[in-house]
N, CA, C and O of each residue as an XYZ file, in Angstrom:
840
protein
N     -34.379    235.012     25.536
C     -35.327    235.720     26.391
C     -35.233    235.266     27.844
O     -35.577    236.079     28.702
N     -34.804    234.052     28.218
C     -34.780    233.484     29.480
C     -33.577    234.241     30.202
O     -33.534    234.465     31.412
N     -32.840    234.513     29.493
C     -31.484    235.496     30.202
C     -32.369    236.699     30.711
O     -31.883    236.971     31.809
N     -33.041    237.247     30.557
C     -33.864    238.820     31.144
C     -34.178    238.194     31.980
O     -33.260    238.312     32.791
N     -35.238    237.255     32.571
C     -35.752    237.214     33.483
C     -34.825    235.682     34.447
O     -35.355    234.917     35.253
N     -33.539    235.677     34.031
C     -32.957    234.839     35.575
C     -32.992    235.057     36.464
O     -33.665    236.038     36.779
N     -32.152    234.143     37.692
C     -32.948    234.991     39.207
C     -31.436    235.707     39.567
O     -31.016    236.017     40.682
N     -30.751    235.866     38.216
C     -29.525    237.152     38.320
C     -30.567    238.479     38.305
O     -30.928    239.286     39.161
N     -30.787    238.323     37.221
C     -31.730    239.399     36.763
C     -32.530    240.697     37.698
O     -32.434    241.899     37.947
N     -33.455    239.354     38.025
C     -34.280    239.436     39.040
C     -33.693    239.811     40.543
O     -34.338    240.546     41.291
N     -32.729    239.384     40.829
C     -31.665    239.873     41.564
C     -30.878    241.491     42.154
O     -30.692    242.196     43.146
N     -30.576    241.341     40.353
C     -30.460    243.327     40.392
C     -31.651    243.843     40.411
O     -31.774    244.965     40.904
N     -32.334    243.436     40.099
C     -33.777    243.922     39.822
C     -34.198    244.955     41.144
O     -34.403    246.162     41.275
N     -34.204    243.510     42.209
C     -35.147    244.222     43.381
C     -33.373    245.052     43.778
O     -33.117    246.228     44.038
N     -32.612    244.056     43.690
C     -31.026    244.893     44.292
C     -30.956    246.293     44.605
O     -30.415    246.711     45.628
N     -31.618    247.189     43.543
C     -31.698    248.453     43.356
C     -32.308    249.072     44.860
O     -31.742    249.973     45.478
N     -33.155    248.621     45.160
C     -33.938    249.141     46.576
C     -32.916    249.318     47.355
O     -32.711    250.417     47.870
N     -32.012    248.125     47.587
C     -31.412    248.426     49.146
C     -29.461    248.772     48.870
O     -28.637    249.120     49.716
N     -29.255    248.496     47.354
C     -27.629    248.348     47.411
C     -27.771    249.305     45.884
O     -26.904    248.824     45.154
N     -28.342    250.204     45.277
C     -28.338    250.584     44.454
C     -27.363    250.953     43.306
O     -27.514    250.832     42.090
N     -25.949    251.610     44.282
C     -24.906    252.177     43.381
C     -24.070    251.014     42.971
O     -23.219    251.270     42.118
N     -24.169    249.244     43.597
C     -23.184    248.677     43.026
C     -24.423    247.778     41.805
O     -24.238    247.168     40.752
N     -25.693    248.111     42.633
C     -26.551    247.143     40.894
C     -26.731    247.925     39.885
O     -26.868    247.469     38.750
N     -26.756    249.160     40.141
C     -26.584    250.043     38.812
C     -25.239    249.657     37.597
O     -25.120    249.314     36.420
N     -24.136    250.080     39.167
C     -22.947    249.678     38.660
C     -22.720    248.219     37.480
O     -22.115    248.277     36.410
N     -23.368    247.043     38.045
C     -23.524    245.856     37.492
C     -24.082    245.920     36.238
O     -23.581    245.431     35.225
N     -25.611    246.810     36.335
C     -26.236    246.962     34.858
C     -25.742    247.472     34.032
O     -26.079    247.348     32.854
N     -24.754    248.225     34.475
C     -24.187    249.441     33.216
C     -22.602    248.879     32.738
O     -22.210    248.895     31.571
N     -22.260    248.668     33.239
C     -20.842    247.604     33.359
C     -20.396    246.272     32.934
O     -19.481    245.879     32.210
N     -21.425    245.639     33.681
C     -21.791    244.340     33.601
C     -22.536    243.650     32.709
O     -22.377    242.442     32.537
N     -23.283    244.256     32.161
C     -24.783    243.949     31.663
C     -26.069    243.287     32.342
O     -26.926    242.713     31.671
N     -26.132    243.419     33.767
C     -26.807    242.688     34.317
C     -27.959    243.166     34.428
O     -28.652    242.553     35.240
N     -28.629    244.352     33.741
C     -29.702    244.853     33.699
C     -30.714    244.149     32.118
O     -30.273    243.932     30.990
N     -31.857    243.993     32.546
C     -33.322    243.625     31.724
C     -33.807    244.521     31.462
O     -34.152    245.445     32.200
N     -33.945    244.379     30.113
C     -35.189    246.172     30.077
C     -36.289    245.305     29.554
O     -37.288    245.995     29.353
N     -36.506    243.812     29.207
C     -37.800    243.283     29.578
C     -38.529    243.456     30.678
O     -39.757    243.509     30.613
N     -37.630    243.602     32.220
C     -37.992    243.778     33.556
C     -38.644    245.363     33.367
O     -39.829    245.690     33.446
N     -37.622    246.101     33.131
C     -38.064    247.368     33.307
C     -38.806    247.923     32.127
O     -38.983    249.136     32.237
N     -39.160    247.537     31.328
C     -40.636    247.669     30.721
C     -41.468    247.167     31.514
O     -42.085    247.999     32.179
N     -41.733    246.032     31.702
C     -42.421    245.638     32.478
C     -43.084    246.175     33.965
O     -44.251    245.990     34.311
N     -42.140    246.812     34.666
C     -42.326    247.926     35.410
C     -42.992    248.751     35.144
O     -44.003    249.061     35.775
N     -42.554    249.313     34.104
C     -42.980    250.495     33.322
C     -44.455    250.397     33.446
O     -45.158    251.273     33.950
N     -44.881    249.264     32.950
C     -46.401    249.092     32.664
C     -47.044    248.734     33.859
O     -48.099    249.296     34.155
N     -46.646    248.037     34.450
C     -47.230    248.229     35.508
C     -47.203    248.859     36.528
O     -47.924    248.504     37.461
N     -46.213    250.176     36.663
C     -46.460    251.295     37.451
C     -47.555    251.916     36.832
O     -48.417    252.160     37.677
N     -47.871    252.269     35.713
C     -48.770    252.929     34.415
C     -50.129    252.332     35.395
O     -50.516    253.074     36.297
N     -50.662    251.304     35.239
C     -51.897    250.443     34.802
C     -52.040    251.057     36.677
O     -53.104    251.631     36.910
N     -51.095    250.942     37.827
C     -51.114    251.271     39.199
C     -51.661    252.583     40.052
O     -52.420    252.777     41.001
N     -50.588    253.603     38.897
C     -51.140    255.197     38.567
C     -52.639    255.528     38.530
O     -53.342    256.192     39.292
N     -52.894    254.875     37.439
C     -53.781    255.019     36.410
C     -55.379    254.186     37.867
O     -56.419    254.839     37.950
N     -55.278    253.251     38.488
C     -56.225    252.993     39.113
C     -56.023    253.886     40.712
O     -57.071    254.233     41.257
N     -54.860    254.186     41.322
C     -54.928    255.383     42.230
C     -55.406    255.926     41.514
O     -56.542    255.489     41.698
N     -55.504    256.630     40.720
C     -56.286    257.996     40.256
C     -57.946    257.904     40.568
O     -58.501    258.724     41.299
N     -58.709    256.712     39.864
C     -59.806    256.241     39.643
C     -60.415    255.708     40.974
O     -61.477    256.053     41.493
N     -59.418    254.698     41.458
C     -60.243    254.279     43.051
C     -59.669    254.837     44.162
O     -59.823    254.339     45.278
N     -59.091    255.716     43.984
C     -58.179    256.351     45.734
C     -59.515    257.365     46.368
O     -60.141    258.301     45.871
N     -59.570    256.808     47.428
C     -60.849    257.010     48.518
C     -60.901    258.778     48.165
O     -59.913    259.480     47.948
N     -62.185    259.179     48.180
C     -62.453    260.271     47.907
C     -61.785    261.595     48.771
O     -61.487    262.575     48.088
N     -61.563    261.653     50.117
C     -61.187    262.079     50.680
C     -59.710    262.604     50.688
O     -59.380    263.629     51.284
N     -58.444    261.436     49.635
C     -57.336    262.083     48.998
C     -57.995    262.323     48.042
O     -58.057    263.551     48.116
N     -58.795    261.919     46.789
C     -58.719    261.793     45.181
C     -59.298    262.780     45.166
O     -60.449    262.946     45.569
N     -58.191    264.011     44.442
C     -58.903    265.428     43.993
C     -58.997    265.574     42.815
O     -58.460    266.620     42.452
N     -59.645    264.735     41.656
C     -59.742    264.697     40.606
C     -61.064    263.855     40.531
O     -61.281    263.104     41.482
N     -61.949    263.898     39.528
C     -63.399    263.216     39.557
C     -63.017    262.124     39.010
O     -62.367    262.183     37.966
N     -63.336    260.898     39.593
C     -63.000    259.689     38.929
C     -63.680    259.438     37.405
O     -63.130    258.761     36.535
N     -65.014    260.130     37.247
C     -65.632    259.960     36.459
C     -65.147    260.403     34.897
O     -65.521    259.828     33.874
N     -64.191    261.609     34.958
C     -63.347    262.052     33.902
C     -62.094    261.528     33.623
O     -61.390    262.085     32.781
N     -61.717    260.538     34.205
C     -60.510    259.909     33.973
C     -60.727    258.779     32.459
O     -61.684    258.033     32.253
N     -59.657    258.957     31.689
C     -59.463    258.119     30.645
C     -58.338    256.880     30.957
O     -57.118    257.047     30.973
N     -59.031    255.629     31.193
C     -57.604    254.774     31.696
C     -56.728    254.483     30.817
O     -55.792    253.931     31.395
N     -56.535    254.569     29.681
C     -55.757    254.501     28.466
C     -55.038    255.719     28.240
O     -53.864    255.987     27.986
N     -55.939    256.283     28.385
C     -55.223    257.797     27.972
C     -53.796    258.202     28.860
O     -52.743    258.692     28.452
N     -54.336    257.668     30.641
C     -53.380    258.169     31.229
C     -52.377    257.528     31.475
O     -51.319    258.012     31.876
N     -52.699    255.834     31.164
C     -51.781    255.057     31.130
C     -50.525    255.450     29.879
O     -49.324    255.708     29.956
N     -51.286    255.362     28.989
C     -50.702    255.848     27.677
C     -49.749    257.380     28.089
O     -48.768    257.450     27.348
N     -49.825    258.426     28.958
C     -49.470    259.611     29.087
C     -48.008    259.064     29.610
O     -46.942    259.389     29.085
N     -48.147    258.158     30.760
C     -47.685    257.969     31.812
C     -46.302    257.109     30.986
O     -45.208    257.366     31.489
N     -46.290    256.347     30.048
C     -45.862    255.957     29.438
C     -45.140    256.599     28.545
O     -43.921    256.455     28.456
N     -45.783    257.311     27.855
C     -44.793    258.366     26.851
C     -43.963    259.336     27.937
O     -42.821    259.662     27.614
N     -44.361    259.684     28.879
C     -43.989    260.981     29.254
C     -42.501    260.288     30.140
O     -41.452    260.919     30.272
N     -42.754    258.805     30.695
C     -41.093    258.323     30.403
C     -40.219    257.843     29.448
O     -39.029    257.526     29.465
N     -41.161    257.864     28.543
C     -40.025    257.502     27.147
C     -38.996    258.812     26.634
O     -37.816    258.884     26.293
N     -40.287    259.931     26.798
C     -39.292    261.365     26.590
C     -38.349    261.529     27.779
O     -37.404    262.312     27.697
N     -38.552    260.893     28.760
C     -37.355    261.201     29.601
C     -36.294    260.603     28.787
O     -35.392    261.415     28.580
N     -36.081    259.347     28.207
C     -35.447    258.386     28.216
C     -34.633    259.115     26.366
O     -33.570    259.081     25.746
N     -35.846    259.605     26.253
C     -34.958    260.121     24.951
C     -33.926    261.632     25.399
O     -32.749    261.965     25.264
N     -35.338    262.304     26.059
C     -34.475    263.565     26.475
C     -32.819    263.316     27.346
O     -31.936    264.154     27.159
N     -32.651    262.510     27.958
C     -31.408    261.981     28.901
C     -30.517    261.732     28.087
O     -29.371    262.149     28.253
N     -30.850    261.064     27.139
C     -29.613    260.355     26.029
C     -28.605    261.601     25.307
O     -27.428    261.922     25.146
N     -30.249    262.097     24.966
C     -29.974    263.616     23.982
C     -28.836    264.329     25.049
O     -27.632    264.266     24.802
N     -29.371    265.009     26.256
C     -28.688    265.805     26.769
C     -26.957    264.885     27.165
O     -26.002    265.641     26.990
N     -26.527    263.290     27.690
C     -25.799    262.918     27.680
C     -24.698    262.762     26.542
O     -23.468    262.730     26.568
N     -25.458    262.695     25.735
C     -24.642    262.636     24.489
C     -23.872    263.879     24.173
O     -22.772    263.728     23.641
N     -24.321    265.140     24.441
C     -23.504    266.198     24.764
C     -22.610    266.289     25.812
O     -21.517    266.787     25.543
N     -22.808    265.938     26.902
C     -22.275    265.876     27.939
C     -21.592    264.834     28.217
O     -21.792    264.429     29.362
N     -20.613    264.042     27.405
C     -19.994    263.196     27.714
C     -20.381    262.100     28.664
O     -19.473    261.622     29.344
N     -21.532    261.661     28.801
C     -21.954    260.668     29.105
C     -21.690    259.399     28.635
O     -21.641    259.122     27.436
N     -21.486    258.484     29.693
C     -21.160    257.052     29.387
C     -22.425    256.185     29.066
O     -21.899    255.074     29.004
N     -23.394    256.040     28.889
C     -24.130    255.209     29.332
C     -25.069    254.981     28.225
O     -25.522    255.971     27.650
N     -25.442    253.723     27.828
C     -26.127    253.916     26.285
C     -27.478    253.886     26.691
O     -27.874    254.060     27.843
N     -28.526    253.538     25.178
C     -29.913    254.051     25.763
C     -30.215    252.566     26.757
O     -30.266    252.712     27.979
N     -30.343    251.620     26.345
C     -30.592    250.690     27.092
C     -30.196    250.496     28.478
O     -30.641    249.634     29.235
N     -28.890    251.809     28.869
C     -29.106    251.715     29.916
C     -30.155    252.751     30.836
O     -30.844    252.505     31.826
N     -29.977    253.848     30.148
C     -31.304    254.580     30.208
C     -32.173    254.087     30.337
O     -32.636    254.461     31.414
N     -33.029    253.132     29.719
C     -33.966    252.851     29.727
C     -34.326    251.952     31.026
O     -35.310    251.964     31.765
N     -33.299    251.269     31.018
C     -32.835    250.142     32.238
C     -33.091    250.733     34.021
O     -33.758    250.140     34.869
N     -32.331    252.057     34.206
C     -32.623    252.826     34.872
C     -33.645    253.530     35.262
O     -33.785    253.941     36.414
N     -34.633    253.768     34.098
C     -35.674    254.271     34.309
C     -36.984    253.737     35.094
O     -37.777    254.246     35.885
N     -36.796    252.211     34.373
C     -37.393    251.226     34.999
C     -37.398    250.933     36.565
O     -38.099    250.919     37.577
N     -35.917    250.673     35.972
C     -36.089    250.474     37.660
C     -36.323    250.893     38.672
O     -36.912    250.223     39.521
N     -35.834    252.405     38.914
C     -36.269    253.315     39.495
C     -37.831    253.417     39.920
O     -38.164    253.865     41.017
N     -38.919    252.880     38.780
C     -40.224    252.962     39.317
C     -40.552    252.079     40.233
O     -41.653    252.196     40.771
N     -39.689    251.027     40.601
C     -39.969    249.924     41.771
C     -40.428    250.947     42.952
O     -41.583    251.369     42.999
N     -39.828    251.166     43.525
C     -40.790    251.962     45.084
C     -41.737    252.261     44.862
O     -42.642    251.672     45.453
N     -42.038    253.175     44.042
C     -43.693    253.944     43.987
C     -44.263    252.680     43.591
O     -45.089    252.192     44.362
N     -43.869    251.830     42.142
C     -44.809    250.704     41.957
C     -45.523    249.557     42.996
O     -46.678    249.134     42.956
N     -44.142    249.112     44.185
C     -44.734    249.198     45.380
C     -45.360    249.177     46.527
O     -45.626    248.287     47.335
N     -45.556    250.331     46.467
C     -46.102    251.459     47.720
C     -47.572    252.081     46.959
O     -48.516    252.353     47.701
N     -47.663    252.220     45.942
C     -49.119    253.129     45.255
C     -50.229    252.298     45.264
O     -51.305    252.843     45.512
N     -50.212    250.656     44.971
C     -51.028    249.827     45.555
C     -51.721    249.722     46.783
O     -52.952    249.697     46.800
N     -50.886    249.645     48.040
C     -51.127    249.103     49.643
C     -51.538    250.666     49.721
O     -52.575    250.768     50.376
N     -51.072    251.886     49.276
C     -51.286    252.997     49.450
C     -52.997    253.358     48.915
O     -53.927    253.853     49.553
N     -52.931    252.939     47.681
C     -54.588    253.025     47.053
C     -55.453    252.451     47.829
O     -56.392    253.203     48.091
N     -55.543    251.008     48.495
C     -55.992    250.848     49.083
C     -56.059    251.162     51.101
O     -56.889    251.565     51.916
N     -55.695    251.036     51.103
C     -55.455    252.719     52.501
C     -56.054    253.723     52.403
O     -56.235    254.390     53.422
N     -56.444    254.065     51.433
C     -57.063    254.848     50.990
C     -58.347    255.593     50.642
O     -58.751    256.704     50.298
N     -58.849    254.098     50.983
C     -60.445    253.810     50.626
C     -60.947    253.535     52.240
O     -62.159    253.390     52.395
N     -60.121    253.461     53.372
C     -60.773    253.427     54.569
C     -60.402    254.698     55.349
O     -61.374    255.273     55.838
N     -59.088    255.309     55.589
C     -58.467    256.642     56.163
C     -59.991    257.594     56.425
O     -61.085    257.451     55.879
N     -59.689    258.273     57.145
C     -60.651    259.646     57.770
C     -59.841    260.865     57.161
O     -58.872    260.682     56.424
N     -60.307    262.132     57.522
C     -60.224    263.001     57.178
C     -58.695    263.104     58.015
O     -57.570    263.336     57.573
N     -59.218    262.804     59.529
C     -57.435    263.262     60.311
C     -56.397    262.029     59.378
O     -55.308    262.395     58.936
N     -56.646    261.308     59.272
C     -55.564    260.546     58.579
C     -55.263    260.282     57.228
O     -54.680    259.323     56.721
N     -55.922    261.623     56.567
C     -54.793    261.351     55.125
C     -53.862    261.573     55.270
O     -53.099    260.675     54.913
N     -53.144    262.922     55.898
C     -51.836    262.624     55.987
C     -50.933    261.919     55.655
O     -49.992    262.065     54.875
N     -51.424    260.746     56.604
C     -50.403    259.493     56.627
C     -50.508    258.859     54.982
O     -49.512    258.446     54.388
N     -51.607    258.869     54.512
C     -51.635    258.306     52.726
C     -50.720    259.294     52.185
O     -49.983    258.932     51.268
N     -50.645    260.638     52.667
C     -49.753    261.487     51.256
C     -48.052    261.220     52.054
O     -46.990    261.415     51.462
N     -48.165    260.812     53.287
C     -46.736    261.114     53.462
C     -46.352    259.341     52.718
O     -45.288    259.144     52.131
N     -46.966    258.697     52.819
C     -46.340    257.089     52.047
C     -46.087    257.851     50.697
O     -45.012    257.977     50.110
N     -47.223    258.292     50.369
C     -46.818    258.160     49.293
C     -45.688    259.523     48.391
O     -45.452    259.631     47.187
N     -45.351    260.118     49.201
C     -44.291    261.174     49.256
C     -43.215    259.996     49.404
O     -42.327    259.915     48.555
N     -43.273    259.076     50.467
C     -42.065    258.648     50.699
C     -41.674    257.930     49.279
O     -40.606    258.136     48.702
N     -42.851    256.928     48.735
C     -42.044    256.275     47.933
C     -41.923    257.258     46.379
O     -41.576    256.604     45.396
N     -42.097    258.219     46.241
C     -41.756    259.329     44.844
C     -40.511    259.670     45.287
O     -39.578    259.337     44.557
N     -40.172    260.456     46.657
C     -38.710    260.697     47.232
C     -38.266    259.300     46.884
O     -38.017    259.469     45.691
N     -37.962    257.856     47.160
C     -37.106    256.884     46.944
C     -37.204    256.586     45.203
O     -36.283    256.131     44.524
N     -38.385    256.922     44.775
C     -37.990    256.297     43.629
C     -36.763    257.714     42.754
O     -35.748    257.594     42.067
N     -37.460    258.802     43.198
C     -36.170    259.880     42.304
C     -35.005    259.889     42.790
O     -34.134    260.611     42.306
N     -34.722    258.873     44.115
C     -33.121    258.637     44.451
C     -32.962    258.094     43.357
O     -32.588    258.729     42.371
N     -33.286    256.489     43.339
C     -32.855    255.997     42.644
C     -32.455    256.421     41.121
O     -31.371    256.275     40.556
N     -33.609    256.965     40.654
C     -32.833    257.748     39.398
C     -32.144    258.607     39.566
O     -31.579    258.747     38.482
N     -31.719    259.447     40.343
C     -30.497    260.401     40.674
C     -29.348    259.706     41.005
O     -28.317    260.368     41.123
N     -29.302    258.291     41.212
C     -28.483    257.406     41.961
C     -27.775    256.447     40.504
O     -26.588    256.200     40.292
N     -29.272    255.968     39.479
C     -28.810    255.246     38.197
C     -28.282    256.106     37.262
O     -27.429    255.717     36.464
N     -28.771    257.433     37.277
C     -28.277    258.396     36.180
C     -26.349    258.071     36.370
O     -25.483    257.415     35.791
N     -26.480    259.184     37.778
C     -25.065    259.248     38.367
C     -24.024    258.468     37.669
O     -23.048    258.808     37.000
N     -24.735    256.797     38.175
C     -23.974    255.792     37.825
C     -23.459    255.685     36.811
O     -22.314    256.102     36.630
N     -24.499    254.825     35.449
C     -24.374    254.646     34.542
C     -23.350    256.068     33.669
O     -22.232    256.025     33.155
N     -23.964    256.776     33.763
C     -23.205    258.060     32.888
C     -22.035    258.659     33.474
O     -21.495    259.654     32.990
N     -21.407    257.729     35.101
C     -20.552    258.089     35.831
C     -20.391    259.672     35.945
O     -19.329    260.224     35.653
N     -21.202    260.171     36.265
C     -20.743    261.622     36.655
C     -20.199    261.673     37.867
O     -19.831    260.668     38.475
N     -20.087    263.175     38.418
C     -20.690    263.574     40.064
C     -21.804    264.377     40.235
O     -22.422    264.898     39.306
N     -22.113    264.501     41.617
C     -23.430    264.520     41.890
C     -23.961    265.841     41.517
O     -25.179    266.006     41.584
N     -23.487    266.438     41.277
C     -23.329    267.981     40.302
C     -24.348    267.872     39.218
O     -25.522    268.168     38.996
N     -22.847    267.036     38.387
C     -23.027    267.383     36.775
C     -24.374    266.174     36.364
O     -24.613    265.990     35.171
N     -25.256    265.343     37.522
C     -25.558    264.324     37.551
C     -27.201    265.657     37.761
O     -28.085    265.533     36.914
N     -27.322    266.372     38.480
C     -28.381    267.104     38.921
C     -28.626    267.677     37.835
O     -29.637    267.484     37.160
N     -27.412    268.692     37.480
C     -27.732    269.453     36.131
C     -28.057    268.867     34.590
O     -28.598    269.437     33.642
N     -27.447    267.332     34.722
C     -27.768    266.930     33.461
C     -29.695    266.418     33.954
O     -30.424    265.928     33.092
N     -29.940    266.535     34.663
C     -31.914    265.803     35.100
C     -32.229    267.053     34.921
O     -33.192    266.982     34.156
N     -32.006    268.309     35.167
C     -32.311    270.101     34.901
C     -32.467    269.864     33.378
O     -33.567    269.667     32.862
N     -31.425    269.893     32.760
C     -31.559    270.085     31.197
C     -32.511    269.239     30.388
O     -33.141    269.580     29.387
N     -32.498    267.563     31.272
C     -33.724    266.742     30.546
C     -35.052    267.351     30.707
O     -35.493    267.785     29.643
N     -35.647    267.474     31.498
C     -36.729    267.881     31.997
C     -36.950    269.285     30.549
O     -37.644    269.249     29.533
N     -36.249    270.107     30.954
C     -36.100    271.391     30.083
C     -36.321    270.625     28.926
O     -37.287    271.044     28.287
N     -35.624    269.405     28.312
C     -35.278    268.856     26.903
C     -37.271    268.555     26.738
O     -38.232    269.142     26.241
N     -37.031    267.428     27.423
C     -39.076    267.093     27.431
C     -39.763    268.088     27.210
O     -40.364    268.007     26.138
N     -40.018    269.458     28.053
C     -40.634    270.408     27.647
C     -40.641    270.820     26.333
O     -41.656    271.040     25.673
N     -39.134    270.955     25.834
C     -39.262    271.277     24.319
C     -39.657    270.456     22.989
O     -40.049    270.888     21.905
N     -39.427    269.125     23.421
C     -40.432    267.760     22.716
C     -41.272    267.935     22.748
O     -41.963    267.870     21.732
N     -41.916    268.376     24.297
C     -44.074    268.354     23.979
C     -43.990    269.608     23.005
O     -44.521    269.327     21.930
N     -43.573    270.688     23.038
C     -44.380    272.013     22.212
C     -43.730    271.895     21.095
O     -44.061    272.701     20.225
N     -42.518    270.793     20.713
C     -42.242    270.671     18.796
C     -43.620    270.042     18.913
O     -44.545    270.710     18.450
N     -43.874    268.996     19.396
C     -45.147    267.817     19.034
C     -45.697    268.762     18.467
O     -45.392    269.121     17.329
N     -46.792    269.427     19.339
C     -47.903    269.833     19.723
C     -48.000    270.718     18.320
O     -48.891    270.773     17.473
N     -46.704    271.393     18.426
C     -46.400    272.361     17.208
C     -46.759    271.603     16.173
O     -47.714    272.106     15.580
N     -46.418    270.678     15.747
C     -46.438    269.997     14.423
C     -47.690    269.065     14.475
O     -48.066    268.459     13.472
N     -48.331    268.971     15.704
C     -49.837    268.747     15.584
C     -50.749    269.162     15.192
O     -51.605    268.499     14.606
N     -50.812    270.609     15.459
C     -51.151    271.591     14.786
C     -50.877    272.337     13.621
O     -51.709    273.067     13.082
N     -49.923    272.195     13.293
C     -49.288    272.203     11.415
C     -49.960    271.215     11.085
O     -50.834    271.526     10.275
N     -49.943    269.999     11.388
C     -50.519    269.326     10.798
C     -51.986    269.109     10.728
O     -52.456    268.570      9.726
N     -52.829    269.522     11.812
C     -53.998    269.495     11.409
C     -54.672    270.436     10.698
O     -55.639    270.252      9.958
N     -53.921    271.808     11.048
C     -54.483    272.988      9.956
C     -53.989    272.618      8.346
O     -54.636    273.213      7.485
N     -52.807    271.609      7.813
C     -52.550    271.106      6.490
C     -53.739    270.071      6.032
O     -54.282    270.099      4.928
N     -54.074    269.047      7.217
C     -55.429    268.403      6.595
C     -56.876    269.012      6.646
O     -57.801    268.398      6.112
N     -57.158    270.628      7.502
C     -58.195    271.187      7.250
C     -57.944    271.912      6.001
O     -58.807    271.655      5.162
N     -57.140    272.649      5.644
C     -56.801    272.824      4.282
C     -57.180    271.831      3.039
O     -58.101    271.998      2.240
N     -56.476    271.027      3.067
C     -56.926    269.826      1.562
C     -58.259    268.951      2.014
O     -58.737    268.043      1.335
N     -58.732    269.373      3.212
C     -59.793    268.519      3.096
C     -61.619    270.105      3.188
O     -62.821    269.856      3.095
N     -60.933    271.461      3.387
C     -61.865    272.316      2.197
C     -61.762    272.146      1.130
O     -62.724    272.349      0.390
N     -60.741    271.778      0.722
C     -60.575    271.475     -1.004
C     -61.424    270.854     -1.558
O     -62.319    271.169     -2.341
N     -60.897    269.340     -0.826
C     -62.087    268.297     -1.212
C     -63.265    268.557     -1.169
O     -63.924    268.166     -2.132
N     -63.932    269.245     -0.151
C     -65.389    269.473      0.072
C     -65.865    270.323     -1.087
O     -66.805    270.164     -1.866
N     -64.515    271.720     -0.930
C     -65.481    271.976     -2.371
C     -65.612    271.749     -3.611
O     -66.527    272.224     -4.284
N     -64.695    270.985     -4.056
C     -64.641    269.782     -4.920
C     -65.797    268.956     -5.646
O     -66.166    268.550     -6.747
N     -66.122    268.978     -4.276
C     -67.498    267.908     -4.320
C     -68.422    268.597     -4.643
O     -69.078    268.263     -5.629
N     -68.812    269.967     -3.790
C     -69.952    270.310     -3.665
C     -70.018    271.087     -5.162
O     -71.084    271.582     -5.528
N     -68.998    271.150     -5.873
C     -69.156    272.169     -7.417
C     -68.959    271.023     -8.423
O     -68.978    271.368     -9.605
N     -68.753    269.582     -8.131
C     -68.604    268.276     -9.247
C     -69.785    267.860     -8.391
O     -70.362    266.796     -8.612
């Protein structure tokens, strides 16, 4: 476990910000990528999200703080990159992609460094700004969503060595792939709950005639 977090590690880690295509290169090549790190990311971009939403000064926050579920969205925020991470593989694996899931996953992570961040110093900025100066809160925080989807347009690229093409169109088809994951789910959420309202009229009337 001490190999994930060396100050190699840690190294490529932040590396990604400023030299990206040769620490990608390293993680995917090399093995110099942690997906202890980038879980770790993971969660704490999640838990970061999840309190912009709740404390970002009223004046950006167009959502009622009061209806927010912090689990829920943490939890959303979380799955909804794991289906990337599955959808990418899926669509690579057709597409002659190099790159296994761990590096996927590796990539994904990392990639959330900017927004992770920037959404902090940004949340709080947030809570003093005027009306003339949100702006400046949505353009930070534009900036760091633009740097963090370089970087995944930058780790995809890498790892799965494409060009910048077949690198766009394979993030087109994931996205498309995710969409069709949520509505199997959802689909079979609903199969499945109309199968346990079924056997569980049974039971009831079961009961109510024993």
């Amino acid at each position: 476990m001490r190999k994930y977090f060396s100050r190699e590690c840690i190294g490529y880690f932040f590396g990604v910000l400023y030299r990206p295509i040769d620490s990608f290169y390293e993680i995917r090549y090399r093995d110099k990528g942690s997906i202890p790190l980038a879980v770790i990311c993971v969660f704490v971009m999640s838990a970061l999200f999840t309190i912009n939403r709740i404390f970002a000064g009223f004046i950006v926050n167009e959502v009622n703080p009061r209806t927010i579920d912090g689990v829920q969205e943490m939890s959303a925020f979380v799955l909804l990159l794991g289906l990337f991470c599955v959808g990418n593989w899926a669509v690579t694996c057709l597409m002659e992609g190099e790159g296994r899931v761990r590096d996927i996953i590796t990539v994904a992570g990392y990639a959330m460094l900017p927004i992770a961040l920037i959404i902090g110093p940004a949340t709080i900025f947030s809570r003093f700004v005027s009306l003339e100066e949100a702006a400046f809160y949505h353009i930070i925080l534009g900036f760091g969503i633009g740097w963090t989807a370089f970087l995944l347009l930058i780790g995809v690229m890498t790892v799965h060595n494409y060009t910048l093409l077949k690198t766009i169109i394979t993030l087109v088809l994931t996205f498309i792939t995710i969409l069709i994951l949520i509505f199997i789910s959802l689909l079979m959420l609903d199969v499945l709950n109309q199968i346990y309202g079924f056997f569980y009229s049974i039971y009831t009337e079961l009961i109510f005639r024993f």
